[in-house]
C-alpha positions as semicolon CSV with decimal commas, in nm:
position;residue;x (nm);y (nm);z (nm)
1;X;0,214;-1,882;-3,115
2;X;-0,008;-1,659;-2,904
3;X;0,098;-1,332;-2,817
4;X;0,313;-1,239;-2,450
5;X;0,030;-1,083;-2,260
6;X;0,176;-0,755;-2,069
7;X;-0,048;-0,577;-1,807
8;X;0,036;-0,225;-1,725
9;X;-0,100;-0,164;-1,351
10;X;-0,201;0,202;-1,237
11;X;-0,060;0,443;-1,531
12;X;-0,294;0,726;-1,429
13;X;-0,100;0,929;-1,695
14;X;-0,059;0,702;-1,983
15;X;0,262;0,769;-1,983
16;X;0,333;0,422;-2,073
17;X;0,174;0,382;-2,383
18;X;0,446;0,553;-2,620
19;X;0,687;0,319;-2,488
20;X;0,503;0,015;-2,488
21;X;0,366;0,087;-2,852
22;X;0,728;0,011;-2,978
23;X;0,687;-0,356;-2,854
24;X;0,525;-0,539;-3,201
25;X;0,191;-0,661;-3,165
26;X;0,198;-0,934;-3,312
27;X;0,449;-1,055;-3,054
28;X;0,277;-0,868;-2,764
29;X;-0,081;-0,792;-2,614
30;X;-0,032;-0,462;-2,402
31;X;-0,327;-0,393;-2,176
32;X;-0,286;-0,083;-1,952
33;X;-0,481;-0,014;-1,673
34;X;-0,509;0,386;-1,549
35;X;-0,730;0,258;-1,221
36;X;-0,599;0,060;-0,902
37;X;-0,757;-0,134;-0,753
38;X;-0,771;-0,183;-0,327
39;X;-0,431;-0,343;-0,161
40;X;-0,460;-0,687;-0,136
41;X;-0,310;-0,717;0,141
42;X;-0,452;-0,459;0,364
43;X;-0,661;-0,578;0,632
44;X;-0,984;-0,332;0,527
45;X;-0,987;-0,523;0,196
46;X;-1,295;-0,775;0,124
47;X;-1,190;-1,129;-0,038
48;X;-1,453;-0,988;-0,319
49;X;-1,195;-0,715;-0,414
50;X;-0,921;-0,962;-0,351
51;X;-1,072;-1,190;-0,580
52;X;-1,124;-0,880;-0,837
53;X;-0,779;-0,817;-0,882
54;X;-0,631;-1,159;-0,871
55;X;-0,898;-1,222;-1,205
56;X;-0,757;-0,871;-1,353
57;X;-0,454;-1,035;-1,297
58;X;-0,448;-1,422;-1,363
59;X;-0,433;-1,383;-1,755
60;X;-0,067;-1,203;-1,774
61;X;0,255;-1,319;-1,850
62;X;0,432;-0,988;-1,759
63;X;0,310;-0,724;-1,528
64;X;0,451;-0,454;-1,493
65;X;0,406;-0,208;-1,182
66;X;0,463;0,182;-1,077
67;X;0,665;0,147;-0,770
68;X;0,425;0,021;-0,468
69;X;0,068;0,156;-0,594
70;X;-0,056;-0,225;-0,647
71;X;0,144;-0,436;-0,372
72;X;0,230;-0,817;-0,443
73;X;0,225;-1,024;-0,135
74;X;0,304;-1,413;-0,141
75;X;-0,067;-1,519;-0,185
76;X;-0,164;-1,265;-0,474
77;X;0,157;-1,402;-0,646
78;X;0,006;-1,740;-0,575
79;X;-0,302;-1,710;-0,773
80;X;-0,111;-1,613;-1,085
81;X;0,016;-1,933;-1,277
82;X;0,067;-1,732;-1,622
83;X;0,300;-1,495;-1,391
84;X;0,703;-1,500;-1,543
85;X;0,791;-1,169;-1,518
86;X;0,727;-0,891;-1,247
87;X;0,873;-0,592;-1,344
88;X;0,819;-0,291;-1,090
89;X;0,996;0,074;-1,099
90;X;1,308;0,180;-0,887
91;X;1,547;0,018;-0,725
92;X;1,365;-0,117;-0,459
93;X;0,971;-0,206;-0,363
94;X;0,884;-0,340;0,018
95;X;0,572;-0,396;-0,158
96;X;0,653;-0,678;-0,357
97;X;0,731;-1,037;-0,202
98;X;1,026;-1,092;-0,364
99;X;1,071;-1,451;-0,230
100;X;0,715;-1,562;-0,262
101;X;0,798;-1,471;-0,684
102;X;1,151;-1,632;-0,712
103;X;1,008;-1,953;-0,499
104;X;0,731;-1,954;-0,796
105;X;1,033;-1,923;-1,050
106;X;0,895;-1,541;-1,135
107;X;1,213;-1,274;-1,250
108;X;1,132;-0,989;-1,050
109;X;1,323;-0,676;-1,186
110;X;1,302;-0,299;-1,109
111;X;1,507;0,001;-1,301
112;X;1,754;0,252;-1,241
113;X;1,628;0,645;-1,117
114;X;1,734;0,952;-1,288
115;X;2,004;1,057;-1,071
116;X;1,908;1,486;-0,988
117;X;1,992;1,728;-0,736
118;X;1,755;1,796;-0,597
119;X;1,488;1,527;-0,728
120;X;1,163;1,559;-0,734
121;X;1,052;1,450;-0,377
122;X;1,260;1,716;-0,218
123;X;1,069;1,994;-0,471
124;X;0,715;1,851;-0,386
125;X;0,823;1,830;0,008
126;X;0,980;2,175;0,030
127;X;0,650;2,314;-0,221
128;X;0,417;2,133;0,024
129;X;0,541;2,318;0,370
130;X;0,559;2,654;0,143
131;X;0,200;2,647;0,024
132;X;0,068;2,527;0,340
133;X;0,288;2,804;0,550
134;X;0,209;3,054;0,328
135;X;-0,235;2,959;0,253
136;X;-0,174;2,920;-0,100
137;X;-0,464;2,684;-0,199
138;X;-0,639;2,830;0,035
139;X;-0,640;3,192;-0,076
140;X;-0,651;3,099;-0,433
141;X;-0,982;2,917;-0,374
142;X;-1,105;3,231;-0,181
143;X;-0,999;3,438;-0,477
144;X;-1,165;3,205;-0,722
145;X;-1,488;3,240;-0,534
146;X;-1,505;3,605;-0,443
147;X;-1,278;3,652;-0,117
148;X;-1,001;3,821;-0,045
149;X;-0,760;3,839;0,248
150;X;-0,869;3,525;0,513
151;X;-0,605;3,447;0,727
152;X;-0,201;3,527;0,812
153;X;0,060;3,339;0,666
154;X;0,320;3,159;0,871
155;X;0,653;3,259;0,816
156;X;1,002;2,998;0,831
157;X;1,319;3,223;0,813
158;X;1,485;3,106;1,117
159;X;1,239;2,850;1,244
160;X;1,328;2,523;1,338
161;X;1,225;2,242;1,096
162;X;1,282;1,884;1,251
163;X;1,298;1,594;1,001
164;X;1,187;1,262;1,087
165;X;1,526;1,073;0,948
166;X;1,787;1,225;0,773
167;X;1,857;0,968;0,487
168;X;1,923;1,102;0,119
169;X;1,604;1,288;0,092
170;X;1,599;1,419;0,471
171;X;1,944;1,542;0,423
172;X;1,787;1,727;0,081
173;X;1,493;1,850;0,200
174;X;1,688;1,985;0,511
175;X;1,966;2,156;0,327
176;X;1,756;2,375;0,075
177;X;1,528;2,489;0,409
178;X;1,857;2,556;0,583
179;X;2,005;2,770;0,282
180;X;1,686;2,869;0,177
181;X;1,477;2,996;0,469
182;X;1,770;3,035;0,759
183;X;1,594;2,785;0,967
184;X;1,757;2,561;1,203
185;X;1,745;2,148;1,127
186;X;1,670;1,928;1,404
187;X;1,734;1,549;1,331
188;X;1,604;1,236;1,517
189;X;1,591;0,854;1,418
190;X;1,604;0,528;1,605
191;X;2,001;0,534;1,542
192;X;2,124;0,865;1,387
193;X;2,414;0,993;1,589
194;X;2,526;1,364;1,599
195;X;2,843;1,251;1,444
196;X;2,677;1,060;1,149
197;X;2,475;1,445;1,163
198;X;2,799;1,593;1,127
199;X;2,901;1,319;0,813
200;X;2,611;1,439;0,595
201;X;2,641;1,821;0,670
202;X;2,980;1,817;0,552
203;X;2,890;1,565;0,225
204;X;2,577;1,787;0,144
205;X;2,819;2,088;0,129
206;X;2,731;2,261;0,466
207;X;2,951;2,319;0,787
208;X;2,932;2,075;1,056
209;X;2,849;2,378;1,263
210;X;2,801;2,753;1,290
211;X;3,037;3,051;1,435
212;X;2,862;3,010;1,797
213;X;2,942;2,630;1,775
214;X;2,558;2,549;1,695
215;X;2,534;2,231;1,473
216;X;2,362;2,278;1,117
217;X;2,225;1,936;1,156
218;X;2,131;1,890;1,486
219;X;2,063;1,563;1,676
220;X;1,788;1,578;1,924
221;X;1,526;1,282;2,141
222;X;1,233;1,244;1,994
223;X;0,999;1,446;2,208
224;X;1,269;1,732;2,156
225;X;1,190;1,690;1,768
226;X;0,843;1,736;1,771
227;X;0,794;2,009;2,084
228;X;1,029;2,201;1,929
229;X;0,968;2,212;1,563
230;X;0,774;2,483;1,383
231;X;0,760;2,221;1,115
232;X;0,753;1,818;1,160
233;X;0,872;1,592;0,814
234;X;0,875;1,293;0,784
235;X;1,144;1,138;0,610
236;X;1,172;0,743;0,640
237;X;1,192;0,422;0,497
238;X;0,916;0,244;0,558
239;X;0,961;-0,089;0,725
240;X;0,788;-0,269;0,952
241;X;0,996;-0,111;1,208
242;X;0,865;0,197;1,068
243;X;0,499;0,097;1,058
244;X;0,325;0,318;1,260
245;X;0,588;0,473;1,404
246;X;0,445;0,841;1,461
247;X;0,128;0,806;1,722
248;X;-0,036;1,083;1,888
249;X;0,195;1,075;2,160
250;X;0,436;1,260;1,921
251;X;0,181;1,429;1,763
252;X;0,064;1,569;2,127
253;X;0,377;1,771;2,165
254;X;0,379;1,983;1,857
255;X;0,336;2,306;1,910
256;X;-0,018;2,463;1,815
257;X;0,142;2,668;1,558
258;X;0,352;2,406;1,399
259;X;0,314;2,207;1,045
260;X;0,320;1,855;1,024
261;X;0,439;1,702;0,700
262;X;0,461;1,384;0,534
263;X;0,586;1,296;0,171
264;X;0,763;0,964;0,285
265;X;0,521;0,711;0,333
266;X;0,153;0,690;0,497
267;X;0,138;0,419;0,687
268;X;0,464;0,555;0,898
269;X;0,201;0,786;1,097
270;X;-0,091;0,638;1,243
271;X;-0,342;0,780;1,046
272;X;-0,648;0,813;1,267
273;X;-0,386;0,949;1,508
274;X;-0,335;1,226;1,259
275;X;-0,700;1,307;1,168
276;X;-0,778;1,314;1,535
277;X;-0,531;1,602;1,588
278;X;-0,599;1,793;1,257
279;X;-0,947;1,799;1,299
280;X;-0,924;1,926;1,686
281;X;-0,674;2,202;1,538
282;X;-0,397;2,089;1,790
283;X;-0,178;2,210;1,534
284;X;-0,208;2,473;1,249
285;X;-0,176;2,260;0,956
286;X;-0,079;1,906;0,775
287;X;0,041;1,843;0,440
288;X;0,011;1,518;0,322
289;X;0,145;1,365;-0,012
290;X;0,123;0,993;0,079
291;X;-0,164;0,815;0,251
292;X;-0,249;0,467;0,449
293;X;-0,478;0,307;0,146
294;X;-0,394;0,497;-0,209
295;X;-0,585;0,575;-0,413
296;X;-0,729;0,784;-0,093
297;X;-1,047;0,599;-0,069
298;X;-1,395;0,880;-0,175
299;X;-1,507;0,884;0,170
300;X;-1,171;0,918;0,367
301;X;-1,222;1,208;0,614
302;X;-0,905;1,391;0,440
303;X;-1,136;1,410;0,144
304;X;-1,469;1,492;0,282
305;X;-1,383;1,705;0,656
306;X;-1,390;2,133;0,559
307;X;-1,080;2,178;0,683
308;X;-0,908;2,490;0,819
309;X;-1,309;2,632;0,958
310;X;-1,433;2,590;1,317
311;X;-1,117;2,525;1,487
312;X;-0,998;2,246;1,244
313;X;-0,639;2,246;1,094
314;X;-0,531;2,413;0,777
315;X;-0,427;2,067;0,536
316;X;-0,338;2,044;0,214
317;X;-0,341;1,710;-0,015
318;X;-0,201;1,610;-0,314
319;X;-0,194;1,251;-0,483
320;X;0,123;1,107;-0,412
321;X;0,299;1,288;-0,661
322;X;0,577;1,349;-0,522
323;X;0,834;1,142;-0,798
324;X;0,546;1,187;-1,085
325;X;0,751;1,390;-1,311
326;X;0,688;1,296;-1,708
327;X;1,064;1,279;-1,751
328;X;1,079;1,026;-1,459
329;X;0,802;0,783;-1,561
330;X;0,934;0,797;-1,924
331;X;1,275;0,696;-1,810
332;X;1,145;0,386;-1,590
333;X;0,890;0,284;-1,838
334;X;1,134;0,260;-2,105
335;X;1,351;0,073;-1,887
336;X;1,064;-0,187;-1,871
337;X;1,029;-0,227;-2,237
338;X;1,399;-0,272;-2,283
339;X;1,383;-0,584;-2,002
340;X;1,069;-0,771;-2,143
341;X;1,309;-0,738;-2,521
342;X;1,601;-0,901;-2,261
343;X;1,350;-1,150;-2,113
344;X;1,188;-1,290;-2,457
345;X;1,595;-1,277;-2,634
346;X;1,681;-1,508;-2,287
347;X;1,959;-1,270;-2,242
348;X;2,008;-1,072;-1,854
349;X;1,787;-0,869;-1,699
350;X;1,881;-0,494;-1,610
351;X;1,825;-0,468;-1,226
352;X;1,726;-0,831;-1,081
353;X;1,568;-0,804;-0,720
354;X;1,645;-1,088;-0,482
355;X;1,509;-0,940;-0,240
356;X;1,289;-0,631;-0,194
357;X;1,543;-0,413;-0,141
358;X;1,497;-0,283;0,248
């Protein structure tokens, strides 16, 4: 009997490969792939790199996926008749077309998250508006090439930092810069009411409101939110109805000295939207974890514009890394292995999607 034949998408680490070494290989051929290749369902995509990944792809039994870095709509899932098992990571991936795989008779599983307080998005979005506030890349490249002293920081005791939703990791993010820096949390989202505001204050361990009867979580319009912030985060779902929900209307009203970030998801802001504003300067700097197309593409203008010279905005960039923690990976990757041993002993599944979660 030929062996199961297990792909490994996008392990840019290779943090997989302890776990997946347990499996016997005699039973099981493990390929693991560190590259990704482009979305295929984004609408910049040719059929030629459509067709590329659906022939990486068409020889696999079990795939396995890191959360939504190679997405899975109906007709990818359609061109891959060796396709049983879909295993992704998390609880949850809008990616995936759940439906489209269960219709094909495909088990489509995720895993469980390490359960920390705070986790590791809420570090790498409260590190993000600290380096950019304070020019830390920036002055340590200066350093490393001869400089000194360029610019002024930005300080945030007592500024007003307005998150984009205030979900589980708005509500985190928002309570370490309230305890943290002093600064005063503005809250908007299609339906968040002041006294939903006043629900999660009290759950995260903070008063409803202060001694002068100001609320610590504070529910404001939209334009209040972003003319009044000194720093803009986003911190939603995304969702269709989340698609492209920040436009350069919002991004008009910020304040020229404000910071705009985003460790949530890219396609929530309109990107060109965003690019348009850094690169006129209309506000003093961006931070950006997450992007429209990831891997960011070699000639996207984040990559290739010198920011933060000739009236352009400060912006900082890092590869989506806001949940890439070793300890994390290991602990979903594991959880992997353990369901493809489930899968070929016919016994249950740990964490069976039926739908994608949102």
């Amino acid at each position: 009997m030929a062996p199961i034949k297990i792909a490994v998408l996008d392990d840019y680490q290779g943090i997989s490969k302890p776990h997946f070494a347990k499996l016997d290989p005699a039973e099981y051929d493990v390929v693991t792939f560190t590259d990704t290749l482009l979305p295929y369902n984004h609408s910049d995509t040719p059929q030629d790199a459509k067709d590329a990944l659906a022939k990486r792809l068409e020889p696999f039994d079990v795939i396995c996926t890191m959360r939504e870095r190679t997405p899975f709509p109906e007709e990818l899932i359609n061109r891959l008749p060796k396709l049983k098992v879909l295993l992704t990571t998390g609880m949850r991936n809008a990616s995936i077309n759940v439906k489209a795989g269960l219709a094909r008779g495909i088990t489509v599983a995720g895993t469980t998250m390490q359960k920390r307080s705070p986790d590791s998005t809420t570090e790498h979005c409260v590190a993000l508006t600290v380096a950019l506030a304070r020019n830390i890349p920036q002055d340590d490249a200066t350093i490393k090439a001869g400089g000194w002293q360029t610019t002024a920081a930005v300080g945030l005791a007592g500024k007003v930092f307005g998150t984009v939703g205030l979900g589980r990791l708005g509500v985190s993010v928002s309570r370490i810069m309230r305890i943290a820096f002093g600064m005063k949390i503005v809250a908007w989202s299609t339906n968040l009411t002041q006294a939903a505001a006043d629900e999660k204050a009290k759950a995260a361990g903070l008063p409803v409101e202060d001694e002068s009867g100001e609320k610590t979580f504070k529910v404001v319009s939209r334009d209040e939110l972003f003319s009044s912030a000194d720093v803009v985060s986003i911190q939603l779902v995304l969702s269709e109805r989340s698609r492209g929900l920040i436009t350069a209307d919002d991004l008009n009203k910020m304040k020229t000295s404000a910071l705009f970030i985003n460790t949530a998801r890219g396609p929530i802001v309109v990107e060109n939207d965003l690019l348009e504003a850094a690169k006129k300067g209309l506000i003093r700097g961006v931070g950006l974890d997450v992007y429209e197309i990831e891997p960011l593409p070699q000639q996207n203008e984040w990559r290739t514009t010198k920011w933060g010279v000739e009236g352009r905005s400060q912006v900082v960039l890092t590869p989506h890394t806001g949940y890439v923690e070793e300890e994390n990976l290991s602990y979903m990757y594991k959880q992997q292995v353990e369901n493809i041993l489930r899968w070929q002993n016919d016994e249950a599944l740990a964490t069976v999607f039926s739908d994608s979660g949102y």
